[in-house]
MMTF fields as JSON, N, C-alpha, C and O atoms, coordinates in Angstrom:
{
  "mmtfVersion": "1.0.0",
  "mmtfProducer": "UNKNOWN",
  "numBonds": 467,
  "numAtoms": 468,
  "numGroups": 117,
  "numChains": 1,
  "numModels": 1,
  "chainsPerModel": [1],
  "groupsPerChain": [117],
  "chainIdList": ["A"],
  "bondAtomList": [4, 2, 8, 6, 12, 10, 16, 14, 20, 18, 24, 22, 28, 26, 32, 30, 36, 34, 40, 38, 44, 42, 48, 46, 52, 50, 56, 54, 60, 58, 64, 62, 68, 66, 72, 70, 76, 74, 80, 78, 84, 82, 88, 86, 92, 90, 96, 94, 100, 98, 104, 102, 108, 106, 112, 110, 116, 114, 120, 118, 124, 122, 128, 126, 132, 130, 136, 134, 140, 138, 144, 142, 148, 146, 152, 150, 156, 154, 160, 158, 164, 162, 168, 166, 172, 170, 176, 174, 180, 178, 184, 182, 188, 186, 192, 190, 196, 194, 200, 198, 204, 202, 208, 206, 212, 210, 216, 214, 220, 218, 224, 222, 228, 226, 232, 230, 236, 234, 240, 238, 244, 242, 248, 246, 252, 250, 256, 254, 260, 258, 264, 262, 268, 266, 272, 270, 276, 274, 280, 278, 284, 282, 288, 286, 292, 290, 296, 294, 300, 298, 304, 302, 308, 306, 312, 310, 316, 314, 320, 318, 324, 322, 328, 326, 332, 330, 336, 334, 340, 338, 344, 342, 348, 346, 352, 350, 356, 354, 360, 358, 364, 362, 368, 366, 372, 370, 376, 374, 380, 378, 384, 382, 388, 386, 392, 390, 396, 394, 400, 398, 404, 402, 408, 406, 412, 410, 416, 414, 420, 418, 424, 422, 428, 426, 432, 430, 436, 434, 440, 438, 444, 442, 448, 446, 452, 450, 456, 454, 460, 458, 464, 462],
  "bondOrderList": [1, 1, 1, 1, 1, 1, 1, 1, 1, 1, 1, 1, 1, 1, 1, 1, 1, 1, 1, 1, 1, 1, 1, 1, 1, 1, 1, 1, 1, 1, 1, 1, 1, 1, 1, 1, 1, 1, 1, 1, 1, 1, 1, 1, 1, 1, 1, 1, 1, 1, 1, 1, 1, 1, 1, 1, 1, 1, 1, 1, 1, 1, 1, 1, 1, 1, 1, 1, 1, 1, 1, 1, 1, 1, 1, 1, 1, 1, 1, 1, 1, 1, 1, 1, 1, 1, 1, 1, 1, 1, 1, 1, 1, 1, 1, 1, 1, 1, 1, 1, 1, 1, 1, 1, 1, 1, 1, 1, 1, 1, 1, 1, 1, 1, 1, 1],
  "groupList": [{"groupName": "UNK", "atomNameList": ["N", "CA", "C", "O"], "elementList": ["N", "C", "C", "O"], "formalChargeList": [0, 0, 0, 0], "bondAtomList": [1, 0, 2, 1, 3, 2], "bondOrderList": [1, 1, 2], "singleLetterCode": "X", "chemCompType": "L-PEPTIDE LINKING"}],
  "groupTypeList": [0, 0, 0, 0, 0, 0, 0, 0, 0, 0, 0, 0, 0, 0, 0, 0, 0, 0, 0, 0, 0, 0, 0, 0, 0, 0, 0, 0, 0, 0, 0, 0, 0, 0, 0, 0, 0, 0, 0, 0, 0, 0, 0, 0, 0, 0, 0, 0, 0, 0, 0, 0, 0, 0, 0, 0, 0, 0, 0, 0, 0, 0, 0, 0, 0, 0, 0, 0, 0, 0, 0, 0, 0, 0, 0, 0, 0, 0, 0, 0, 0, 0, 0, 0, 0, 0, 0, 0, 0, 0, 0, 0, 0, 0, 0, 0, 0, 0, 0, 0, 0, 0, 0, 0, 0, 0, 0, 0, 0, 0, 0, 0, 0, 0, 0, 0, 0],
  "groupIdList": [1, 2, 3, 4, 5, 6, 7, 8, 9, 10, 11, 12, 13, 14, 15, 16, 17, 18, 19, 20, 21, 22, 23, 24, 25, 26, 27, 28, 29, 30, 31, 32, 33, 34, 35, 36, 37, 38, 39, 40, 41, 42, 43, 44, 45, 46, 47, 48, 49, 50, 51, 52, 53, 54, 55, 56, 57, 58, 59, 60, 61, 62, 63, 64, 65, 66, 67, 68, 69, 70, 71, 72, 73, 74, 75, 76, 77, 78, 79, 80, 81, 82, 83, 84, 85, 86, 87, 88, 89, 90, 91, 92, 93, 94, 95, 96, 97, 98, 99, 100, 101, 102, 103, 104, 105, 106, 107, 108, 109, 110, 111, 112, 113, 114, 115, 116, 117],
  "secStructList": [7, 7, 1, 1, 7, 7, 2, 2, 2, 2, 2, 2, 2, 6, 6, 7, 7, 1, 1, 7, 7, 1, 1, 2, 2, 2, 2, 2, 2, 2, 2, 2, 2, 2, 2, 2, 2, 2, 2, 2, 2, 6, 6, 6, 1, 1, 5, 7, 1, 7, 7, 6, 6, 7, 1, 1, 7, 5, 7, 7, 2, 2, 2, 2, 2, 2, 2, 2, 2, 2, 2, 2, 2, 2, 2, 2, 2, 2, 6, 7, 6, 6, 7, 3, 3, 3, 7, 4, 4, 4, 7, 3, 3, 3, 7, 7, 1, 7, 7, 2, 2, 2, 2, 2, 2, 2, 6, 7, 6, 6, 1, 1, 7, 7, 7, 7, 7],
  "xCoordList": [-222.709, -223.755, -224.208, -223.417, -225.66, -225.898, -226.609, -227.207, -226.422, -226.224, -227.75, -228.042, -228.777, -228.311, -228.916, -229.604, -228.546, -228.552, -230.293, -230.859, -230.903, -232.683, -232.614, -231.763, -233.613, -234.217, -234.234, -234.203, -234.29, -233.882, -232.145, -231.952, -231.384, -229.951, -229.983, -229.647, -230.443, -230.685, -231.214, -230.749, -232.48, -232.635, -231.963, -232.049, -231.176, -230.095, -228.995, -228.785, -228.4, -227.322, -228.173, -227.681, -229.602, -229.932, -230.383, -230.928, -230.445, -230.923, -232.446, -232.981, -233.264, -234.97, -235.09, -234.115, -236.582, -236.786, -237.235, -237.386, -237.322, -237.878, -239.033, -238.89, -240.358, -241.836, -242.314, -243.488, -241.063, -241.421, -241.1, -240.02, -242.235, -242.507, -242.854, -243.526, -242.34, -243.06, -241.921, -242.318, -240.705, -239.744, -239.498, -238.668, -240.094, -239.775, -239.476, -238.37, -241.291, -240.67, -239.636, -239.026, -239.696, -237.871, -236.716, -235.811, -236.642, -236.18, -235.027, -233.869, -236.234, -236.358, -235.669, -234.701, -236.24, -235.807, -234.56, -233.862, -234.358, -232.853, -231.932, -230.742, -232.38, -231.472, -231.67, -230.621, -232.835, -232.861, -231.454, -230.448, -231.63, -230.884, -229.288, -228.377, -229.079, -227.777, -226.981, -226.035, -228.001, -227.343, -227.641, -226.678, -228.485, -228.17, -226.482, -225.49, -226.672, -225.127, -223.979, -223.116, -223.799, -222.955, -222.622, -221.518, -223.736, -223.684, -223.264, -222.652, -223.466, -222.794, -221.602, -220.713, -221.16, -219.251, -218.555, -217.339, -219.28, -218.306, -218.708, -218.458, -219.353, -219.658, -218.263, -217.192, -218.5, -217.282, -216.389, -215.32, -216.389, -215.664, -216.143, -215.523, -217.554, -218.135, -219.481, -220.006, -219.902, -221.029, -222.055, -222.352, -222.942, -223.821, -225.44, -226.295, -225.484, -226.678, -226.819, -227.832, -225.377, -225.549, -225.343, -225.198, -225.239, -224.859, -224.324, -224.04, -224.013, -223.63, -222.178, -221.271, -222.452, -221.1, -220.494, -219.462, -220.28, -219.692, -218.029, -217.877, -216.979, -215.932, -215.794, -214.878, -216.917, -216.253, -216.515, -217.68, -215.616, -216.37, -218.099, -218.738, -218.18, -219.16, -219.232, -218.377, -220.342, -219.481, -219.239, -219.688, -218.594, -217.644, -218.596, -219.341, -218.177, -218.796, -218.7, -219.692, -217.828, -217.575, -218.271, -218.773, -218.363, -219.474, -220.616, -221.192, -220.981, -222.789, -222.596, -223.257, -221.657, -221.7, -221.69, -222.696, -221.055, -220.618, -222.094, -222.698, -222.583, -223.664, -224.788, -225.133, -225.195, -226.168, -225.683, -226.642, -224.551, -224.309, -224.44, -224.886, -224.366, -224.466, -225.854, -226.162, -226.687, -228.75, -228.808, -229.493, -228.173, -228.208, -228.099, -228.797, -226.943, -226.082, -227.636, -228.111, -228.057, -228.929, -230.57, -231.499, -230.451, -232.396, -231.432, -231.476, -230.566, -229.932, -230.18, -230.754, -229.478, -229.635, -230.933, -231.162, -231.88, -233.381, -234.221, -235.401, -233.673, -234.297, -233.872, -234.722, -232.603, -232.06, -231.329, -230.14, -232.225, -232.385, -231.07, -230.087, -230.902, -230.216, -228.248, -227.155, -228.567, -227.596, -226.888, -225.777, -228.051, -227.74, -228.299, -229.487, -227.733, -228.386, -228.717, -227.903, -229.924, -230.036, -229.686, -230.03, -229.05, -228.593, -229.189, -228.637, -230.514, -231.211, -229.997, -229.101, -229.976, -228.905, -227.552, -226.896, -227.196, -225.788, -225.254, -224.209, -226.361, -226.613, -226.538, -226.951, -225.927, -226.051, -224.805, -224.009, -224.845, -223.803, -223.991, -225.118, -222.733, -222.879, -223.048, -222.248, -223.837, -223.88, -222.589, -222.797, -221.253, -220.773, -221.059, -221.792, -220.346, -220.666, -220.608, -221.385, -219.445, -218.554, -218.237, -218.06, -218.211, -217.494, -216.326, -216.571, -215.387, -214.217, -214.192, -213.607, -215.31, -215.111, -216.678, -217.177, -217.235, -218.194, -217.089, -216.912, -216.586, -215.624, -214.551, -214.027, -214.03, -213.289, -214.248, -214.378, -214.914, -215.677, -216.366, -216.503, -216.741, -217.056, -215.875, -216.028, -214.671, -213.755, -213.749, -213.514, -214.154, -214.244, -213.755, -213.854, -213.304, -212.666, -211.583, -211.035, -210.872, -209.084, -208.798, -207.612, -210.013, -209.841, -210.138, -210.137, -210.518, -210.428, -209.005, -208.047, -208.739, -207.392, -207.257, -208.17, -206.029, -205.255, -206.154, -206.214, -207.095, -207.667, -206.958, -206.757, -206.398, -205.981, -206.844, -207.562, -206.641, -207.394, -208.59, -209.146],
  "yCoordList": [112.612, 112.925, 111.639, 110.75, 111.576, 110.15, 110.5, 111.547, 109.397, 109.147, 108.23, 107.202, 109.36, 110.596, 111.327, 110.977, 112.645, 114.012, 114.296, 114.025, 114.547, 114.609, 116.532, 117.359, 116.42, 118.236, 119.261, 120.476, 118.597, 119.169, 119.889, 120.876, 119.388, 119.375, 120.409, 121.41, 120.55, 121.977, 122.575, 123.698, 122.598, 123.641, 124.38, 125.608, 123.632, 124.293, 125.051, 126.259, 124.317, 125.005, 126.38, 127.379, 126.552, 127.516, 128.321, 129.114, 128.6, 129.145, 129.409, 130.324, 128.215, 128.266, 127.902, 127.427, 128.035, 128.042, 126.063, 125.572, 125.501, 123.907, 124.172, 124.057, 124.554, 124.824, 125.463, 125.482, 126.159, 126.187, 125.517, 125.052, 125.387, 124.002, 124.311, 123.527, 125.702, 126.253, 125.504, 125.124, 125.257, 124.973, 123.146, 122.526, 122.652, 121.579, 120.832, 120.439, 120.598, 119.5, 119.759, 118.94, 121.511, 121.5, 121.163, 120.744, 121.333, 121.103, 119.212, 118.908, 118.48, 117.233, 116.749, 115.99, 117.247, 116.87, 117.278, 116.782, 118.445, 118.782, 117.861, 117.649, 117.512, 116.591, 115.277, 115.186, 114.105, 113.332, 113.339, 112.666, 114.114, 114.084, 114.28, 113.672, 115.052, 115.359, 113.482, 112.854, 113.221, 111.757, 110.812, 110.075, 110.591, 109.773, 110.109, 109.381, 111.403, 111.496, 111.095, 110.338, 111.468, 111.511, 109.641, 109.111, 109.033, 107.506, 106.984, 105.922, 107.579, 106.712, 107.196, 106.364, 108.672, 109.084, 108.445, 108.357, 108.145, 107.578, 106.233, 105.907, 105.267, 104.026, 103.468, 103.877, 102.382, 101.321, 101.864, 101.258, 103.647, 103.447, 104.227, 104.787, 103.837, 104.199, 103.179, 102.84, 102.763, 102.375, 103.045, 103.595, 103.202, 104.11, 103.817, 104.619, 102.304, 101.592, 101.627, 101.755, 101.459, 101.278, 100.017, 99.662, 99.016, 97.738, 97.143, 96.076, 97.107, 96.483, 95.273, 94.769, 95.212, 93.775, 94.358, 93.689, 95.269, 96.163, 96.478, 96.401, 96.753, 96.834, 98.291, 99.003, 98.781, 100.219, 101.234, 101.317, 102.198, 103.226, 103.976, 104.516, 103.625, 105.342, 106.738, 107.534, 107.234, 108.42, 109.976, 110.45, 110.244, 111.068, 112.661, 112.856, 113.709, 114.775, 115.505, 116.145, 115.517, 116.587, 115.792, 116.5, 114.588, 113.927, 114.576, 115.122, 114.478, 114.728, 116.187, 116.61, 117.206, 118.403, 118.595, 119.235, 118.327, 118.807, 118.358, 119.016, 117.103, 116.397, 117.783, 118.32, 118.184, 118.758, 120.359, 120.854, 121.022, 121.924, 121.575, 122.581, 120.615, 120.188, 120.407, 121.505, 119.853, 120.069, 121.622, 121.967, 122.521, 123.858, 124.542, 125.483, 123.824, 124.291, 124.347, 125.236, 122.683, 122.306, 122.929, 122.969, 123.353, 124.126, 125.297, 125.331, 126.241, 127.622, 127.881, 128.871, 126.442, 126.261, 126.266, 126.95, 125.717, 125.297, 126.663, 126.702, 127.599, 128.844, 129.53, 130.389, 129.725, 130.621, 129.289, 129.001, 128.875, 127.846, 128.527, 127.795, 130.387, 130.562, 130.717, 131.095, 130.302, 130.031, 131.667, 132.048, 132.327, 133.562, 134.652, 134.96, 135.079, 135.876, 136.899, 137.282, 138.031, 138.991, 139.892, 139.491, 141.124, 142.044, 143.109, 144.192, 143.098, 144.72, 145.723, 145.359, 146.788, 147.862, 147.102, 147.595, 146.293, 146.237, 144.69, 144.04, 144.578, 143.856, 142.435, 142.182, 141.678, 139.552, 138.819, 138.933, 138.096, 137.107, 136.074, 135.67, 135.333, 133.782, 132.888, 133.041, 131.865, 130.732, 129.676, 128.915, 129.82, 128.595, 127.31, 126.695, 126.706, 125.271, 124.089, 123.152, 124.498, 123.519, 124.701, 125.897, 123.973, 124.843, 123.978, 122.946, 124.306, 123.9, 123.398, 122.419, 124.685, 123.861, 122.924, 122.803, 122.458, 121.457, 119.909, 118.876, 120.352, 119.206, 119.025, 117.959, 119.574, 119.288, 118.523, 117.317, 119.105, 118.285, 116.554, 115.538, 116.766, 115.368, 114.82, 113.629, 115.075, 114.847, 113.643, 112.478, 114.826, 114.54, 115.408, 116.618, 115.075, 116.018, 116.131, 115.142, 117.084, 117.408, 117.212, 117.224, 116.998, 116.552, 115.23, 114.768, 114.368, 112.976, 112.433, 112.946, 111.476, 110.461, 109.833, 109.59, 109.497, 108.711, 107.499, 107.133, 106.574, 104.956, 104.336, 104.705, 102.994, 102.161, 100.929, 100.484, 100.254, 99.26, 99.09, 98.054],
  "zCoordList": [117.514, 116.562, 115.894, 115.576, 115.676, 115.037, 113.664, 113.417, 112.805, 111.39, 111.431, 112.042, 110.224, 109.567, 110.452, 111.411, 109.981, 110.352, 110.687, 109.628, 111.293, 111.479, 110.592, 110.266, 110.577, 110.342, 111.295, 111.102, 112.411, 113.458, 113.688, 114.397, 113.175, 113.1, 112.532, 113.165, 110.983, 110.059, 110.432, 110.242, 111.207, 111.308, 112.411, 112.423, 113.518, 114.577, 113.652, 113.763, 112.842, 112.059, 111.868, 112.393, 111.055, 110.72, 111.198, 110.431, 112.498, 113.74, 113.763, 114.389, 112.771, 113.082, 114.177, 114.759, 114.929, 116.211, 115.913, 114.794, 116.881, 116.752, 116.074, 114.857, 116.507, 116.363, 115.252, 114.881, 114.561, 112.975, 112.34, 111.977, 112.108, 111.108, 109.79, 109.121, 109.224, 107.532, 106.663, 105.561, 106.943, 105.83, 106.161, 105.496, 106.939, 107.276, 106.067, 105.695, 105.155, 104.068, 102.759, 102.073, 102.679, 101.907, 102.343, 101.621, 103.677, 104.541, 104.512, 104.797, 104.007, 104.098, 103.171, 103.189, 102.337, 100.755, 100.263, 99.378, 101.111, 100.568, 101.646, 101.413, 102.446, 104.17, 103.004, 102.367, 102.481, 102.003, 101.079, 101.302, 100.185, 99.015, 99.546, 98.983, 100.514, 101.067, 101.417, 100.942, 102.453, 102.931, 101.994, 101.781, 101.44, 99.883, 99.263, 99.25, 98.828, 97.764, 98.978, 98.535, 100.47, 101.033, 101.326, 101.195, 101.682, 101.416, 100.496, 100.619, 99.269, 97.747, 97.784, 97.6, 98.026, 97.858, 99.222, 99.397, 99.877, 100.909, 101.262, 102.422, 100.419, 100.354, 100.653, 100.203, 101.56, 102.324, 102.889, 102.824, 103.94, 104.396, 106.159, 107.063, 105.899, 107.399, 107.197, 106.136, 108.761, 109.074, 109.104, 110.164, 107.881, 107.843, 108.373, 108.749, 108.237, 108.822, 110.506, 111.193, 110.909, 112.827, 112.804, 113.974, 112.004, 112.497, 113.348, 112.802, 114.253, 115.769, 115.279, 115.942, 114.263, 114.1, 113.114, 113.163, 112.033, 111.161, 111.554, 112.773, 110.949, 111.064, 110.639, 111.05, 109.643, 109.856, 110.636, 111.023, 111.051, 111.974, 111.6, 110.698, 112.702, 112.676, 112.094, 112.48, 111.019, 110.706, 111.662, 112.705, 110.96, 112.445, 112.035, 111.075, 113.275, 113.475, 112.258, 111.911, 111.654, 110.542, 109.372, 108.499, 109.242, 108.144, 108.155, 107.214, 109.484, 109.75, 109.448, 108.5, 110.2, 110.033, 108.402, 108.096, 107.472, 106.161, 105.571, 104.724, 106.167, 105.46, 105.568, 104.516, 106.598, 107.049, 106.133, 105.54, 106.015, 105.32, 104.327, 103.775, 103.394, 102.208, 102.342, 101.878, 102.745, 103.02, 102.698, 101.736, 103.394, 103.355, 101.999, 101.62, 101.193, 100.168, 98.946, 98.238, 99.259, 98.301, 98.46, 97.653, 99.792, 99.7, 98.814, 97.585, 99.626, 98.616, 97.369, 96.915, 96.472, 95.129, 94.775, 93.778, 95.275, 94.877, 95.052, 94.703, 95.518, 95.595, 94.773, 94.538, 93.879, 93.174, 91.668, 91.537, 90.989, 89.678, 89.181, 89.062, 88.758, 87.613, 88.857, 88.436, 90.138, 91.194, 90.992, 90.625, 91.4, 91.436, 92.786, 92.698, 93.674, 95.042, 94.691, 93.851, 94.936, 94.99, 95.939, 97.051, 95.961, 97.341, 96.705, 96.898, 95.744, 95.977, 95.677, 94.916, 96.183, 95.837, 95.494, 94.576, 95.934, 95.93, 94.943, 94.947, 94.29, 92.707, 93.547, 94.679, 92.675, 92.824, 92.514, 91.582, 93.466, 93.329, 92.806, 92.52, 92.536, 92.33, 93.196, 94.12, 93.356, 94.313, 93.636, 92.69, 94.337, 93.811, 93.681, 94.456, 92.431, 92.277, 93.681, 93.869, 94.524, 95.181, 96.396, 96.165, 97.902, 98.824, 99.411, 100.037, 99.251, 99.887, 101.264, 101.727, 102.089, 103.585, 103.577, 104.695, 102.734, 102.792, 102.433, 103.08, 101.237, 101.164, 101.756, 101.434, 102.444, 103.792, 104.615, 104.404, 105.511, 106.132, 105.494, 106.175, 103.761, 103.656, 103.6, 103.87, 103.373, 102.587, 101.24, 100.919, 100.848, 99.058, 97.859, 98.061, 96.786, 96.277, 96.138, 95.65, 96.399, 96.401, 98.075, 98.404, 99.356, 100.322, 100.689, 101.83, 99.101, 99.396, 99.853, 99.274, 100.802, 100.873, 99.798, 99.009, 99.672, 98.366, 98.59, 99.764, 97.415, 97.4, 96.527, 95.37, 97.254, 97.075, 96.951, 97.846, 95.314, 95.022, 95.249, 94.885]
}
C-alpha cells in the first residue's frame, strides 16, 4: 500500500462505486486531515515522504489501513456535530470519542510502544 492513502482507498473501504464522484471532496478533506494528524503522531518513526535514502521504514499496511478508517471516523463525525446517530424507531447512539481498533492499527494511545528519549 502506498503513503498516503488516495480517495480512492476510502472509498473501497466504503464500498462506493469508483465513478461516484458526489462525496469525493468530503471525502478529501476528511483523508487530508486524517494523514496530516497521522504524520505529526507518528513523526520520526516512518518514511512518510518516499525518500529513497531515508533510514526509516515505509509506513506499513495497518498505518494506511487505520489512516484511511480514521478518514471514515472523521466524515461520520462531520455529519452528526452533536456525535450522535439516528436509528428512527430504535432511538440514537453515541459516536465514540476514540476506537480502539483504529488505534491499534495507528498504534497510538494505550497501543503506542514504550519511547525512549
Amino acid at each position: 500500500m502506498l503513503w498516503p492513502p488516495q480517495v480512492e482507498d476510502v472509498k473501497a473501504e466504503l464500498g462506493i462505486a469508483v465513478g461516484d464522484t458526489r462525496d469525493d471532496a468530503t471525502l478529501q478533506v476528511a483523508l487530508d486531515a486524517a494523514v496530516a494528524w497521522v504524520e505529526e503522531q507518528r513523526a520520526g518513526e516512518f518514511n512518510f515522504t518516499g525518500a529513497t535514502v531515508s533510514l526509516l521504514p515505509a509506513p506499513t499496511p495497518n498505518l494506511v489501513l487505520g489512516t484511511i478508517r480514521y478518514a471514515i471516523r472523521l466524515r461520520s463525525r462531520a455529519k452528526s456535530p452533536e456525535a450522535l446517530v439516528d436509528f428512527g424507531e430504535f432511538g440514537s447512539a453515541r459516536i465514540p470519542g476514540t476506537d480502539p481498533d483504529i488505534d491499534r492499527l495507528l498504534g497510538i494511545g494505550r497501543f503506542r510502544r514504550p519511547m525512549i528519549g
